[in-house]
C-alpha positions in Angstrom: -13.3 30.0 -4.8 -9.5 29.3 -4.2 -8.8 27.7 -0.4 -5.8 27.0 1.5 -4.3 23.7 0.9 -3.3 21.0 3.4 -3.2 17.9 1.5 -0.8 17.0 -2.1 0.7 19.6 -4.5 -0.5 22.8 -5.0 -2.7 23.5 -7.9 -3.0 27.5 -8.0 -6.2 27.5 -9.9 -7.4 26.0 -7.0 -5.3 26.9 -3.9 -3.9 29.8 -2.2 -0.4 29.5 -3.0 3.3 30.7 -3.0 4.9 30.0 -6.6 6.6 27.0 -5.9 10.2 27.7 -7.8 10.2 31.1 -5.8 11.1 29.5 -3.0 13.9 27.5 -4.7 17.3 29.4 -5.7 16.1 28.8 -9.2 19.4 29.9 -10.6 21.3 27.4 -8.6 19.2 24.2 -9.7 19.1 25.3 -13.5 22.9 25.5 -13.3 23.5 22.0 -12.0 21.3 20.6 -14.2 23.3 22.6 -17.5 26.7 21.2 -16.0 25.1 17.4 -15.9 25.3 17.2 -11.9 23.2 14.6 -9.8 21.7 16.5 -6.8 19.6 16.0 -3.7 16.7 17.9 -3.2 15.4 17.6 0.8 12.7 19.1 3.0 10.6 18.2 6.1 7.5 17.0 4.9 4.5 18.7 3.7 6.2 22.3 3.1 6.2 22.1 -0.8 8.9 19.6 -2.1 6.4 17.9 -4.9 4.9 21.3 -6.0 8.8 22.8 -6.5 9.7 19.5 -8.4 6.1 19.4 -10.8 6.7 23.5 -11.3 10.7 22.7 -12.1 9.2 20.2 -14.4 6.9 22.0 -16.4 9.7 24.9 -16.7 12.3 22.6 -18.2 9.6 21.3 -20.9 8.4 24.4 -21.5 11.7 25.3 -23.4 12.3 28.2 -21.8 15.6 27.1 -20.0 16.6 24.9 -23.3 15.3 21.5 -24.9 14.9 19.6 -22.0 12.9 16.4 -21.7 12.1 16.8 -18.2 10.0 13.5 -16.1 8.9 13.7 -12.7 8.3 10.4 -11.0 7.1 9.3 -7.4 8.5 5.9 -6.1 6.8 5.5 -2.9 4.6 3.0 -4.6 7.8 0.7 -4.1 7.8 1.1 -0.6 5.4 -2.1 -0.4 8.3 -3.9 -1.7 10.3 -3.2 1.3 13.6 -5.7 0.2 12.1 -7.1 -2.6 14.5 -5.7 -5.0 12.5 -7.4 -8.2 8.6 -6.3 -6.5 10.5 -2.5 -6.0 11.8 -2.4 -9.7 8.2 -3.4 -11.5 7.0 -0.7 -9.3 9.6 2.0 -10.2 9.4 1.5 -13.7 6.0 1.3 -14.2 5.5 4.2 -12.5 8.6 5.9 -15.1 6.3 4.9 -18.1 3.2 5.8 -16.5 4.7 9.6 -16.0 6.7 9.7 -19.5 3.5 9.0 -21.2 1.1 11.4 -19.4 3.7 13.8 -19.2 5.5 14.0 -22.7 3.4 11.6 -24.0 6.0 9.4 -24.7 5.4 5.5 -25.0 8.8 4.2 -25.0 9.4 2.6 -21.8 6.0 1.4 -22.0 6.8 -1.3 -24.8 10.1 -1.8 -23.4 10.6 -2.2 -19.5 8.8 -5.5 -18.8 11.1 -7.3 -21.4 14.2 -5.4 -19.8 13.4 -6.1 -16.6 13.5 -10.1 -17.7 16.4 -9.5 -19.3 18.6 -7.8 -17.1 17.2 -8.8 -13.6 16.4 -6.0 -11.1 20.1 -5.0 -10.1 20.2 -3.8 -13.9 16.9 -3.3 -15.3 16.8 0.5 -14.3 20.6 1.6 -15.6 19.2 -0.2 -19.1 15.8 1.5 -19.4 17.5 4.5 -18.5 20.2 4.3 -20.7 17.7 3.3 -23.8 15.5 6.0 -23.2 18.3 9.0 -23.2 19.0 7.5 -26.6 15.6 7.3 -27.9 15.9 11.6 -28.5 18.4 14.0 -28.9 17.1 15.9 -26.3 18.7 15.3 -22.8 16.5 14.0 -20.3 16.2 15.3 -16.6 14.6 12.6 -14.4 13.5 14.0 -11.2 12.8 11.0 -8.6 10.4 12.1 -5.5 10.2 10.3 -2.2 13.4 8.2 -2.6 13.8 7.8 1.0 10.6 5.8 1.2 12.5 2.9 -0.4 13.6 0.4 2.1 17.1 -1.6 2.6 18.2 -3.3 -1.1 15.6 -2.0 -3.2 17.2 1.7 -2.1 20.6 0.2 -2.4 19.8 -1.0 -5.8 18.3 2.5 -7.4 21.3 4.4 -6.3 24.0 2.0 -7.3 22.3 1.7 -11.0 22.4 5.4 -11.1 25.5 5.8 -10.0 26.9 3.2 -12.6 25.2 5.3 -15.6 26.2 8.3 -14.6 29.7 8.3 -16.9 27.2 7.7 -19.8 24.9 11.0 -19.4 23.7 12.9 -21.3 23.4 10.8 -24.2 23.1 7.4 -23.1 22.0 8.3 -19.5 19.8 11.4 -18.0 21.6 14.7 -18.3 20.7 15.3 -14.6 18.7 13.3 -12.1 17.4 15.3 -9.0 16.8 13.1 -5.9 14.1 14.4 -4.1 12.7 13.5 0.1 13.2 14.6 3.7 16.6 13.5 4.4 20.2 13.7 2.7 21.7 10.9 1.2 24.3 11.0 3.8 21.6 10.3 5.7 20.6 7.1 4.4 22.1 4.3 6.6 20.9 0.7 4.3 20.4 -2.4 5.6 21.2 -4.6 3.3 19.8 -8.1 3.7 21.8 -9.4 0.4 25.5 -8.2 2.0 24.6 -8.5 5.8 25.8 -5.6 6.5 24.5 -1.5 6.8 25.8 0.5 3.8 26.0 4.2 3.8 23.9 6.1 1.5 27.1 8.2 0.4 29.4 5.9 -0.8 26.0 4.2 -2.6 25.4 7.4 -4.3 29.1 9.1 -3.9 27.9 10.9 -7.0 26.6 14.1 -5.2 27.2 17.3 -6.5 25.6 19.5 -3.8 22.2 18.8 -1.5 20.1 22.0 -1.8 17.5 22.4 1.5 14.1 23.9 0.9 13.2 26.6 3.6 9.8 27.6 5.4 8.0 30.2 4.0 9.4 34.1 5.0 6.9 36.4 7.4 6.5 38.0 3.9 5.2 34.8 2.2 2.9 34.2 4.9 1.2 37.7 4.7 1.5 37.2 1.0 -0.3 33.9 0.9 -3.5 35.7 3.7 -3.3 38.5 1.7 -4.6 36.4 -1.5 -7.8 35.0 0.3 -8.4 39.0 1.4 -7.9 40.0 -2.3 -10.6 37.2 -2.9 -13.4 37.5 -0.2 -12.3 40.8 1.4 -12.3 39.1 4.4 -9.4 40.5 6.4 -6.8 38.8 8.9 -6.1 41.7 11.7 -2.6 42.5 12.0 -2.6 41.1 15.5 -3.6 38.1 13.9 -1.2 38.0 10.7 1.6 38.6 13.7 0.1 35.5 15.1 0.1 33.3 12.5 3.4 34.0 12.0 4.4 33.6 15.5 3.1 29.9 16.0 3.9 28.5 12.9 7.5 30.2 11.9 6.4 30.0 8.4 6.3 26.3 8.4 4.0 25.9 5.3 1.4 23.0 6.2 0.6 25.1 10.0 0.2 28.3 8.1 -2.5 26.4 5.2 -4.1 24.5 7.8 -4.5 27.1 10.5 -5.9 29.4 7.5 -8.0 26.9 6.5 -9.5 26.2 9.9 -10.0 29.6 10.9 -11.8 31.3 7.1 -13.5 27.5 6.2 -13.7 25.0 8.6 -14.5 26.9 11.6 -18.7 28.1 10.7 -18.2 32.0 12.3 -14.9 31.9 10.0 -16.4 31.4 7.0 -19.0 35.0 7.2 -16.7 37.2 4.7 -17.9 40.4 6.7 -16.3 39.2 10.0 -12.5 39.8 10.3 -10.5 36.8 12.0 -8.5 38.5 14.5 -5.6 37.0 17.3 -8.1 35.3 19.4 -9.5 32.9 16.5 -6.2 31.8 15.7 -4.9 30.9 18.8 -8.0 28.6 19.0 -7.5 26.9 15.7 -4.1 25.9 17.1 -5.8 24.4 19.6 -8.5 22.5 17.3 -5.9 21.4 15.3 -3.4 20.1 18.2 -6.5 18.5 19.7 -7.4 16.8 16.4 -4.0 15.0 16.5 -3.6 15.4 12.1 -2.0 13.3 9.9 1.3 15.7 9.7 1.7 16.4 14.0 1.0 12.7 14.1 3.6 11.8 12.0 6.3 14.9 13.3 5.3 12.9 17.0 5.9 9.5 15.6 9.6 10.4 15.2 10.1 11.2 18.9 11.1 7.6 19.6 13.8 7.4 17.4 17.3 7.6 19.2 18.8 10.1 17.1 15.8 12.8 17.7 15.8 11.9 21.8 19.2 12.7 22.0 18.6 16.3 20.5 15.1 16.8 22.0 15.9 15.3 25.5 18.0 18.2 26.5 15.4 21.0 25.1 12.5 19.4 27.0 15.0 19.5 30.1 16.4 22.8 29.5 19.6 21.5 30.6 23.2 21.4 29.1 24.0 18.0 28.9 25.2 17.0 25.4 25.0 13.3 23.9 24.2 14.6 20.4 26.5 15.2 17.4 26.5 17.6 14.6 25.0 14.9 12.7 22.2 14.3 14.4 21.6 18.3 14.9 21.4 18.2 11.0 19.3 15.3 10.4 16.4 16.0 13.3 16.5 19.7 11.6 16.0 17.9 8.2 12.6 16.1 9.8 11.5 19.5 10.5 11.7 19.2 14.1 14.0 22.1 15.5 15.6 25.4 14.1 18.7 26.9 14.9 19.4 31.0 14.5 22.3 30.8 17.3 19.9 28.9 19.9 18.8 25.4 19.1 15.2 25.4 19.8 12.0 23.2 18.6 10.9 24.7 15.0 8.3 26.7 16.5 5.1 27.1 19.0 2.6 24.6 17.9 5.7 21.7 17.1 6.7 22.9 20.8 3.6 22.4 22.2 2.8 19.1 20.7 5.9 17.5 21.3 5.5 17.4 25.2 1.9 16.8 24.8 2.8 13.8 22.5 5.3 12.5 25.2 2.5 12.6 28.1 -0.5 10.9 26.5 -0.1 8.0 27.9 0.6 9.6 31.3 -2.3 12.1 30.5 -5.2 8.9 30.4 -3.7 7.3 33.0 -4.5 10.2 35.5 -7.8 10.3 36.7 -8.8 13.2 37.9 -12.0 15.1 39.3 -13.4 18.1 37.2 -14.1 20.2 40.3 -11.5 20.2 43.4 -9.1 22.4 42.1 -12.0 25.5 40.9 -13.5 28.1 43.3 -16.9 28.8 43.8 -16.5 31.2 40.8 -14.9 28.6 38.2 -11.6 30.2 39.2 -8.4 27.7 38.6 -6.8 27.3 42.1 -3.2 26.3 41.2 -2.0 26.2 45.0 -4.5 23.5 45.1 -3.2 22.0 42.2 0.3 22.1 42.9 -0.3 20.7 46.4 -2.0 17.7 44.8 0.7 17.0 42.7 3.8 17.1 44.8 1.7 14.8 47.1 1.3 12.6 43.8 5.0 12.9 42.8 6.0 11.7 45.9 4.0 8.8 45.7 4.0 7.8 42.5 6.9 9.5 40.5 9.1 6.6 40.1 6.5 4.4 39.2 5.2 7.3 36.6 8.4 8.1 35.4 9.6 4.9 34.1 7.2 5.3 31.5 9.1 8.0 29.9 11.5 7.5 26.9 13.2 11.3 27.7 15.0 10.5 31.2 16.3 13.8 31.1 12.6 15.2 31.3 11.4 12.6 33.6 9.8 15.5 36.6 8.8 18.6 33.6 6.5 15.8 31.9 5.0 14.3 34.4 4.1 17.8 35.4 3.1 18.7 32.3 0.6 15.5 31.8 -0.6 16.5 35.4 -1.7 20.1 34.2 -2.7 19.2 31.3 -5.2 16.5 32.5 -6.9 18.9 34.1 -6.9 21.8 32.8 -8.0 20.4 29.1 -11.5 21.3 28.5 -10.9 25.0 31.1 -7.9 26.7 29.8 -4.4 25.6 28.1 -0.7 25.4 28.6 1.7 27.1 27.2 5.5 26.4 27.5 8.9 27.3 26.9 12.1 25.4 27.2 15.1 24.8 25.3 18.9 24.2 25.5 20.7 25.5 28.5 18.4 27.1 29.7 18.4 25.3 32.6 14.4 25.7 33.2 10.6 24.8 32.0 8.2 28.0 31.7 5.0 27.0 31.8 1.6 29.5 31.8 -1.6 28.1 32.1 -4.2 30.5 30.5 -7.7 30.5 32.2 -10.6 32.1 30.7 -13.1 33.6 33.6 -15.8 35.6 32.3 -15.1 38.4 30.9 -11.5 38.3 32.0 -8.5 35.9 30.9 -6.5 34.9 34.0 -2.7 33.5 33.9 -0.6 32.0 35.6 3.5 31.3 35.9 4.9 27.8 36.8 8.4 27.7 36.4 10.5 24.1 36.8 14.4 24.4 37.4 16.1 21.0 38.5 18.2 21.5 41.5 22.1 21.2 40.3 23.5 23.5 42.6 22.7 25.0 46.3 19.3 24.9 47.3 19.4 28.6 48.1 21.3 29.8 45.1 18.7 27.1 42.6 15.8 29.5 44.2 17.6 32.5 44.2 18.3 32.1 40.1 14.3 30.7 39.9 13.1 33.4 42.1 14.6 35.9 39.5 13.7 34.3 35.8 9.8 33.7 37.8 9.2 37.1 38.4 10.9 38.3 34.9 8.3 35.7 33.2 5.8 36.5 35.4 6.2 40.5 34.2 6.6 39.6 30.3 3.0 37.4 30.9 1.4 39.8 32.8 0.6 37.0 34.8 -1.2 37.1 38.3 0.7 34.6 40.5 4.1 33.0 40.2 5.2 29.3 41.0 8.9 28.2 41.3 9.1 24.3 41.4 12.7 22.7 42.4 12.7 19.3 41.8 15.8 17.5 43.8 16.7 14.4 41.6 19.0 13.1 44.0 18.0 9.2 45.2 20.0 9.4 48.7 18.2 12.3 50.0 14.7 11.7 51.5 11.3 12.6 50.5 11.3 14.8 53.8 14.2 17.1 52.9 12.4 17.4 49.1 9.4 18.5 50.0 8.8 22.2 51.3 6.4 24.8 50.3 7.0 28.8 50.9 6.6 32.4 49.4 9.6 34.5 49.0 9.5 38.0 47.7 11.1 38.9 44.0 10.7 42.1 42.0 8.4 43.1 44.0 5.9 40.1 43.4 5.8 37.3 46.0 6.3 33.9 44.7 5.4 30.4 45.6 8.2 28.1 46.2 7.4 24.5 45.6 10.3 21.0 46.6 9.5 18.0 45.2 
């Protein structure tokens, strides 16, 4: 039985799976490699890069497109090396022999590159072996190099510079086409190199370019496509509800759909009875499951929150505000990690990346807060959020500035430390679900509270007070009630919070209920 894949390459003997070049412009990529050009190849990880290069591999051998000898090589082995340019080398080219051989079963470089490696040091060994190997056979050669931005500093700098410097050799004494393959562009690349002192840019390293092709998420139809498949092989059936689900959290991104799949029809026991047919309700659990497990790929997509570039796009989402420290370039390379999308609103990728990234930001916070299991439920196990909210503006006001400083994004300072307060207490009950983004100039929080037979919801919404008091609520009042309505929630919450340090803790603080579309509302200062 086929499953869905959430670790390596697909293999579709054995996995569900889109074909790879389909989501490639296929036509484009043969093209530059007939008209000799060096490319760049870049995705966020884990959406299918190794599976398009191994499938664009075996085409080009095949001799379908012409007589290509095509070698597909993987050089994060040489990340060990970090700046040990000779270390970084033996790694590289071993790993070129070790793919030439199993792949076209050719030896050559494997009698060849220790002796050129002596011979011309590490700043020349690879433009050598490269350049004797392209003349070994008439055919040209197509080297396509995975993970190239795993290399670190002068063992980076020293691959692209030898490729640059053979490239007025190809195709006969140098590959035809190389195609450089990882999650950022080469642009991208900012080297430190020890050897110069200085940081070189990865463009005028490799000002050889011809173009630097992006590979997408999968289409709504690819993702009903690659359900459909399991259904065609168990019968078991996703509801449409649920296929509109899927689809919803994960915007195609292709490691969410496998693993949410895979949780839902193998992992999870009830999943795995063919008869039963996994509707809405399952898979917004597995989301759950797998944010709580904290995998591999959401641990990594978190890990890049701390770097400068990614706060200064992030910040203002988590805010919803309109400040702007970000470039264009920094739009472009946080969109290359994977992180955020852009159809005319910038906004985080999609649900689940959304979810986690304020969850990621508040774990700390989160185990810091101690709080009791029982104070803020009714005798019925009923969430009490004016309890709730009452406890934390007295905590805010206590302890915010202490609680604060812990967070990198101080444009977010007030919505997270909300957020960890909620979400400390209402793990294990219900969940959180949010909704920010640029310009907004709000938070939308619902907490969703299972009761019985009955689901309850409720609508906190966070605004940060920029304006009038009155005209801040009046605005809130409005985009509460509209949420409120579109959640079919029960109760609405409007939270100001007043960041200003010269006014006191006694003006900020206020509780009341106004009236708005017909709904009354709960007006929280802080």
């Amino acid at each position: 039985m086929r499953f869905f894949n959430t670790t390596g390459p697909v293999q579709s003997e054995k996995h569900y799976s889109i074909p790879p070049l389909s989501r490639l412009d296929i036509e484009d990529v043969l093209t530059l490699i007939r008209d000799e050009r060096y490319f760049v190849l870049r995705a966020p990880r884990q959406t299918g890069k190794t599976s398009a290069l191994l499938a664009l591999r075996d085409l080009l051998n095949s001799g379908a497109e012409g007589d290509y000898r095509c070698v597909y090589a993987n050089v994060e082995a040489a990340q060990a090396a970090r700046e040990d340019t000779e270390k970084a080398m033996r790694a590289i080219l071993g790993e070129l022999a070790s793919w030439a051989r199993s792949t076209l079963g050719d030896e050559t470089l494997a009698d060849v590159w220790p002796g050129i490696l002596a011979e011309a040091g590490p700043a020349g060994a690879l433009r050598e072996v490269l350049s004797r190997w392209s003349e070994a056979d008439p055919r040209p050669l197509v080297l396509l190099i995975d993970e190239i931005d795993a290399l670190v500093g002068d063992s980076l700098l020293s691959v692209l510079r030898q490729l640059r410097a053979g490239y007025v050799r190809r195709p006969k004494s140098f590959p035809q086409s190389v195609v450089l393959c990882g999650v950022r562009d080469v642009r991208d690349y900012r080297i430190h190199s020890s050897a110069e002192k200085e940081i070189i840019a990865g463009g005028s390293a490799f000002n050889i370019k011809a173009e630097s092709l992006r590979m997408g998420d999968f289409s709504e139809t690819q993702v009903r496509g690659l359900l459909a498949q399991h259904t065609a092989e168990t019968a078991q059936v996703f509801t449409e509800d649920a296929l509109a689900e899927v689809w919803t959290l994960t915007r195609g991104q292709p490691w969410l759909v496998n693993a949410l799949a895979y949780d839902v029809c193998f992992r999870n026991k009830a999943g795995r009875d063919r008869g039963r047919a996994i509707d809405a309700g399952e898979v917004t659990e597995a989301r759950e499951r797998l944010i709580a497990r904290r995998e591999t790929h959401l641990d990594q997509l978190a890990d890049k929150l701390q770097e400068e570039r990614v706060r200064r796009v992030v910040g203002p989402l988590l805010s919803g505000g309109d400040e702007r420290e970000f470039s264009a370039r920094d739009i472009e390379y946080v969109r290359d990690l994977g992180l955020i999308a852009s159809d005319g609103l910038l906004r985080i990728a999609n649900p689940i990346y959304a979810e986690v990234v304020p969850r990621e930001l508040t774990y700390a916070a989160q185990a810091g807060l101690v709080e009791e299991t029982a104070w803020y439920l009714d005798a019925d196990g009923g969430l009490e959020v004016g309890k709730l909210l009452t406890a934390f503006q007295e905590f805010f006001r206590e302890h915010s500035e202490h609680w604060v400083a812990r967070f990198d994004y101080r444009e977010a300072e007030p919505q997270l430390l909300l957020q960890a307060f909620l979400q400390r207490v209402v793990n294990g009950g219900g969940r959180i679900e949010r909704e920010y983004g640029l310009g907004r100039m709000r938070t939308d929080l619902l907490i969703v509270w299972p009761q019985g037979a009955r689901t309850r919801k409720f609508v906190i919404e966070c605004k940060v007070l920029h304006k009038s008091l009155e005209r801040t609520i009046g605005d809130g009042l409005e985009q509460t009630a509209a949420y409120m309505d579109r959640c079919a929630a029960e109760s609405g919450h409007l939270i100001i919070f007043d960041r200003d340090e010269s006014r006191s803790w006694e003006d900020k603080l206020f509780h009341r209920r106004e009236l708005a579309g017909g709904v009354e509302i709960e007006v929280w200062g802080m």
